[in-house]
N, C-alpha and C positions, 0 to 999 in steps of 0.2 A: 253675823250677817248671813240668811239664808244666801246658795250658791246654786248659780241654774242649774237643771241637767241638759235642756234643750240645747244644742251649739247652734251657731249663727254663722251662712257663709254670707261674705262680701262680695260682692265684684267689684274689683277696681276698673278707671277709668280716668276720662279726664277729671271729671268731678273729684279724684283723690286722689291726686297726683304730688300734692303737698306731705312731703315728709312728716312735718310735724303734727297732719290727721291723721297720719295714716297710722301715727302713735296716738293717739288721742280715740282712734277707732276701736284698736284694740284695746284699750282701758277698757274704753265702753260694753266692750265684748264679741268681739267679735273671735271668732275662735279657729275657721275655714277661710281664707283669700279667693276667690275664683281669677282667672286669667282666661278671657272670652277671646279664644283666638278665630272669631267670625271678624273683631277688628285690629289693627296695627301688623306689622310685620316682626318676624323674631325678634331681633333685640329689642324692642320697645317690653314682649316678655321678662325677655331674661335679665332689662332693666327694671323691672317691678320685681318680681322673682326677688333681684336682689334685695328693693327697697323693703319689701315685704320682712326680708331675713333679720337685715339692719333694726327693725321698729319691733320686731319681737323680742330681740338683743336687748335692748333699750327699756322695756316692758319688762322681762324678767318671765317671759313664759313662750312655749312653742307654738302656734299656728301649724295647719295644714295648708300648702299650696297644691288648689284643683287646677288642670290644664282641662280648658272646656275647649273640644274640636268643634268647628265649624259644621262639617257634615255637609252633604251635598248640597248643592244650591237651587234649590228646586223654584227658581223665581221667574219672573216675566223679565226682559230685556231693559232699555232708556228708553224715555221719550223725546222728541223734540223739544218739547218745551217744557220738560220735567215731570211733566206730569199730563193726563188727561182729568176728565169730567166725564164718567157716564153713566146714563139715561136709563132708565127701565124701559124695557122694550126693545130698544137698539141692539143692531147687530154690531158682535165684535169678535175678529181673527186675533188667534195665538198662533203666531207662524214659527214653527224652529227653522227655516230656513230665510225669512228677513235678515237682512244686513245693514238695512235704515235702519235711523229712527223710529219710533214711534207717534202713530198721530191717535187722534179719536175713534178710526176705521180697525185698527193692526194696531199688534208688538210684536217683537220679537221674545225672543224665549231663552235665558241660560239653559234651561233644562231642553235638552233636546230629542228626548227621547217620550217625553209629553204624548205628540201623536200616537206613538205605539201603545201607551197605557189606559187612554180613556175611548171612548166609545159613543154614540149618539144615545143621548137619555143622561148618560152620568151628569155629576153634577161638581163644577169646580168652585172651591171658595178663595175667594184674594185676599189678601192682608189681612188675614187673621181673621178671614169668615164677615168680613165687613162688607166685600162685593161676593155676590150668588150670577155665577153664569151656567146656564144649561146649554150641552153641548149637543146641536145639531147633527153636525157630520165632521169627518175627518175625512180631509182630500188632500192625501200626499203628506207633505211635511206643517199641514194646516190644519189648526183644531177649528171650525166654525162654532158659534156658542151665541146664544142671546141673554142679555143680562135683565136676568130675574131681581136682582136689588142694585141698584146703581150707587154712585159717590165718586169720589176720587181717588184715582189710581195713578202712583207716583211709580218712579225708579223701584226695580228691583225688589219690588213689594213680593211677597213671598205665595206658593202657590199651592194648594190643598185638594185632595178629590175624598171627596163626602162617602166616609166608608172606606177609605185607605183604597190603598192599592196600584200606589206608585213603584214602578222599579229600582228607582236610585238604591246603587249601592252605599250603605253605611259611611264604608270608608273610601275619601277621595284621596288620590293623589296628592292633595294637598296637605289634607289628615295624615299622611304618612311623613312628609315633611316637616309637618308640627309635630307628629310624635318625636322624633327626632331632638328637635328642641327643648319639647319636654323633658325628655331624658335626663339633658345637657345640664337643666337647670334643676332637675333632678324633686318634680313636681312628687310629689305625696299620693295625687290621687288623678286619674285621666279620666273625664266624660267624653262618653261614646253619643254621638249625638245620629238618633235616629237608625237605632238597631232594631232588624226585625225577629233577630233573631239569635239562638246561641251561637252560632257558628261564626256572625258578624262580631261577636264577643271574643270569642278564639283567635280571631284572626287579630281581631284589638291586641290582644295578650302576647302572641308570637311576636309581632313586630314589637313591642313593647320591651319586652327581653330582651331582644335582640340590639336592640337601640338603646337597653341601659344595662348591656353587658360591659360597656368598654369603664364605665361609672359602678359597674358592682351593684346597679339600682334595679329596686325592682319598687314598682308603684303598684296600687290599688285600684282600681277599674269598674268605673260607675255607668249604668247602661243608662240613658236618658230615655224614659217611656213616653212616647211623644207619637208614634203610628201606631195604628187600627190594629196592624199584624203585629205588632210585639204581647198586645194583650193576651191571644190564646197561648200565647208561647212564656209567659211570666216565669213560669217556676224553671224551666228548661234556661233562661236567661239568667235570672240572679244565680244560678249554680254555677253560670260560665262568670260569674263577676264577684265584686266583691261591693256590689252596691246598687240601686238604683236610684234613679230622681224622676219623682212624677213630674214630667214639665206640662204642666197644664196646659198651655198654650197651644202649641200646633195638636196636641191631644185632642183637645175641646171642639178645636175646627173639624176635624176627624168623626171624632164620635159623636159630636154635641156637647154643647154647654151643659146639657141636663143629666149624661152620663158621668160626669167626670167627679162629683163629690163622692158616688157610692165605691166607683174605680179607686178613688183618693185612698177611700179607706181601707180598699183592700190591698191596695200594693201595701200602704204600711204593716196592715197583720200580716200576708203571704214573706217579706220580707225581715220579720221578727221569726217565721216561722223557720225560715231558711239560714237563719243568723246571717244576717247580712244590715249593712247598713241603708237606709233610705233618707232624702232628700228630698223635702216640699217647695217645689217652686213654682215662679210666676206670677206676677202681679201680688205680689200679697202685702204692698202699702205702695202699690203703683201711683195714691195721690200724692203721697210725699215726695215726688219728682219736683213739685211745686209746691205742694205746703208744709207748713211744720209740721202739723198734726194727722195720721191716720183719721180714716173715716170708722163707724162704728161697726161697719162692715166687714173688713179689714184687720181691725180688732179681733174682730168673733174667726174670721177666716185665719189668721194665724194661733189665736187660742184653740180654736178644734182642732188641728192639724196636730198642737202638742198635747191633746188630752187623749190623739188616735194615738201617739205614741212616735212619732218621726223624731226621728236622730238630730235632724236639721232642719232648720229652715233658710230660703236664699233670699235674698238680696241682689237683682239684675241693674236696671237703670235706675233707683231709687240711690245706689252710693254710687254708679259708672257715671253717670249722666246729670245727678237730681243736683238741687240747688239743699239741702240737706240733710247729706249723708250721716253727716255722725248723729241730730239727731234720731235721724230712723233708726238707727240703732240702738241709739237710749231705749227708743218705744220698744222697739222691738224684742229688746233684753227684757224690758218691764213688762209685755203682756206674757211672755214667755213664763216668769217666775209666777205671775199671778194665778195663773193657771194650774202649772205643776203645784202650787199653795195648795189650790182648790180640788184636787185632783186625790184621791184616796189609795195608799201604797194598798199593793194586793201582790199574792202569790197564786198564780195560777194552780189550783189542786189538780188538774189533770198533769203537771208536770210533773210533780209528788209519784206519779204510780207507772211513770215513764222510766221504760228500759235505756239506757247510756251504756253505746258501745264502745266508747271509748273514758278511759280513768279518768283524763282532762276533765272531760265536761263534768261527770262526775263528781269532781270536785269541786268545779265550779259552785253547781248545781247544791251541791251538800254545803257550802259557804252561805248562800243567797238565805237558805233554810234556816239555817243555824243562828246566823247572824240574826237574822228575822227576828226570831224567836227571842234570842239569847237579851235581845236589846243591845245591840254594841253598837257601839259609836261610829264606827267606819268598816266597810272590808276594807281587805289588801291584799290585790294581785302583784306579786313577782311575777314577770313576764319577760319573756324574749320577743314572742313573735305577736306578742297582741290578744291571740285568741279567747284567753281565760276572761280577761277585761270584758270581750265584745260578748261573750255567753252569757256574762252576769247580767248584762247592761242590756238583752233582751226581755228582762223585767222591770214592773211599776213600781221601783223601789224609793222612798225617799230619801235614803240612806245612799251616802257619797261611796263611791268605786272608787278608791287611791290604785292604780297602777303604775308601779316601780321599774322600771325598765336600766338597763343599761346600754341600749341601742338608741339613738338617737333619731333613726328611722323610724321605731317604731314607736318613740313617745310624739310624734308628728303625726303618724298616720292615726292615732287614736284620740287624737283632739275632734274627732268627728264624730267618735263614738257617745250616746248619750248618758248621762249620765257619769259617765269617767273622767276624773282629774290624771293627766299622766305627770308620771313625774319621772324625771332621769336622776338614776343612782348609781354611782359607782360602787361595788361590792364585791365582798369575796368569795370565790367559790366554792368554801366551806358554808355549811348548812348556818348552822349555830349562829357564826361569825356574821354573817349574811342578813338572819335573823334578829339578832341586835341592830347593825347597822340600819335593816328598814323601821327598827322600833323608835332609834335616835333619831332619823330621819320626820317622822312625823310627829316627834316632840318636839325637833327645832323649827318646826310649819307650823307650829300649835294646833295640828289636828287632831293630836288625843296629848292627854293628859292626867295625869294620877288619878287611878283607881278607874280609868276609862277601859271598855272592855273593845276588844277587834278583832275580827277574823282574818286572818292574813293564810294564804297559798303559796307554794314555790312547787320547783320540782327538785327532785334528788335523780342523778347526779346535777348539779345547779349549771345550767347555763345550757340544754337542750332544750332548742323549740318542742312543744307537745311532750313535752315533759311533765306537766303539771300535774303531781301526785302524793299532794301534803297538805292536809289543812289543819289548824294549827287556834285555838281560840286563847285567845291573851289579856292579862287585867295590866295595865300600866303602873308599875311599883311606886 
């Protein structure tokens, strides 16, 4: 049976809150958990966290847990009556200083630093670019604005200025709170929601340490490109991370909807280019909230995503919210493979004539070649810390990555990685010994079998990260 390489993250939610989906999800494939801490309070986390652990037990394979931060709340205030209705034409106040309700005249503002950012001419989008208001003048703690496209505007609806250039900082106070928890439950992978920059990344990381020193933990760190200003800053951000996710979503309000497919594609090559991991999300089977079946839109939107080559694809309120979750998963494992079918292994030639300063990669890199060539059946990274796995698995390979790990950290954190099967082995740290052990290892998985050929890496002395400096081609006796 062909096996993806694409991985699939979830968000859990009420929608899958039942134990026995939440094992039936994972059949289906899902590979990454997300934990959207925009809702519920800590333990409701670190009760999923749990259940999450429990149904992978049960499964018989690791998952990653993402803790997705909230990130600043850059939204409009309540209204009295939940909501308004408005007009095109009509005048409407964003007051950071209201303490009422709101009516059809005013709101008030969680964001309150709003005034100071925008300017007469700019142009603010509401709930996902759905209301256009142009702002007049600012007088005091009051944005005046006339709305250029009307509709309805609800609670808390979120708040956007055309062209970025909002001040909020990255991390709130509450973000550090939740990091905290993360820690605890000792998440795999942290998204940074609305970084503009590396240094919003650094600071992600510091606190991150810090809060999973008392745990021995150290997570993986996904910058969510979602503002105008993280764009020019790309390559400086995934250096400070160990991932991105295009979230299309407040992106699109930002730059444009008509921006965001050619952006799509190059975070994913900039991202392969930096070794790092990327994430495609946002709406990408948004109708299966409510129907069984993707549209064919939908289809082709998740199919390009994995023919650009992304690590992942997510799943938001489709499993958190939708009425069903596990099928979209079904689909979304099936257009996944159908794709990567379709889809033509290749080795970049310009890699071929590339200097590698370090042996690791090197090896890597001389595996990927060899293998190629040789026709074998599988690689095989021995691995501590992941790296060897994620180097190979920045190629169009359709040949399976087996990575061998003895840390149980890091066979979790690279169930993100594409193309990589991890696998946890106990072994010894004689070479030879070692060597055998991961040979029986993938004859009792039936992944190679007599007279099947493999490439397998370790490093010598065995059990140092960045270690990796042995490559090794094998026929199965």
């Amino acid at each position: 049976m062909a096996t993806r390489a694409t991985k699939i993250v979830a968000t859990l939610g009420p929608a899958t809150s039942d134990p026995a989906l939440l094992v039936a999800m994972l059949r289906a494939g899902v590979n990454v958990v997300r934990l959207n801490f925009s809702h519920g309070i800590s333990q409701d986390h670190i009760d999923r966290a749990a259940a999450v652990r429990e149904a992978a037990k049960e499964v018989g394979r690791e998952v990653a847990i993402m803790a997705d931060l909230q990130g600043p709340k850059i939204r409009v205030g309540k209204f009295a009556d939940g909501k308004v209705q408005l007009v095109e034409g009509a005048s409407f106040v964003l007051d950071a200083a209201r303490e009422t309700l709101g009516d059809i005249e005013a709101v008030g503002l969680d964001y309150k630093e709003l005034p100071r950012d925008v300017k007469a001419g700019d142009v603010l989008l509401l709930n996902d670019g759905l209301i256009v208001l142009n702002v007049e003048a600012v007088r005091g703690a009051a944005v005046h604005t006339k709305v250029v496209v009307g509709g309805e505007l609800s609670n808390n609806k979120g708040i956007n200025k055309q062209g970025g250039g909002l001040s909020a900082p990255a991390l709130t106070a509450k973000d550090m709170e939740d990091i905290k928890t993360a820690m605890a439950l000792q998440a795999d992978y942290v998204a940074v929601s609305f970084p503009q920059s590396a240094t919003d990344m650094e600071l992600a990381r510091q606190l991150c340490n810090v809060a999973g020193a008392p745990y021995k933990h150290k997570t993986g760190l996904i910058a969510k490109i979602e503002r105008a200003e993280a764009i020019p800053n790309l390559a400086s951000i995934l250096k400070a991370s160990d991932g991105i996710m295009v979230a299309r979503g407040d992106l699109a309000v930002e730059v444009g909807n008509a921006a965001v497919p050619a952006l799509q594609k190059r975070m994913i090559r900039m991202a392969h280019e930096h070794d790092k991991v990327v994430i495609t999300a946002t709406q990408m089977m948004e109708s299966m909230i409510l129907a069984p079946v993707p549209t064919r839109a939908e289809v082709s939107d998740v199919a390009n995503a994995v023919l650009d080559g992304t690590d992942a694809v997510m799943l938001s309120a489709e499993t958190a919210a939708g009425k069903y979750p596990l099928e979209t998963v079904k689909q979304m494992a099936a257009i996944c493979l159908a794709a990567e079918e379709a889809n033509d292994a290749e080795l970049n030639l310009k890699t071929a004539n590339k200097s590698f300063r370090r042996i690791d990669q090197s090896i890597a890199m001389g595996a990927l070649f060899t293998a190629h060539h040789c026709g074998a059946k599988a690689i095989v990274a021995m691995t501590d810390s992941g790296s060897t796995a994620l180097w190979m698995s920045r190629f169009n390979m359709h040949m399976p990555i087996y990575a061998l790990t003895t840390r149980l950290s890091t066979q979790r954190r690279m169930a993100m990685y594409r193309n990589v099967r991890p696998l946890l082995m106990d072994t010894s740290y004689d070479r030879d010994t070692a060597l055998a052990d991961a040979e029986s290892h993938l004859i009792r998985r039936g992944i190679v079998q007599s007279g099947d050929i493999y490439a397998i890496t370790c490093g010598e002395p065995m059990g140092e990260p960045g270690g990796t400096n042995l490559l090794k081609i094998c026929r199965v006796k």
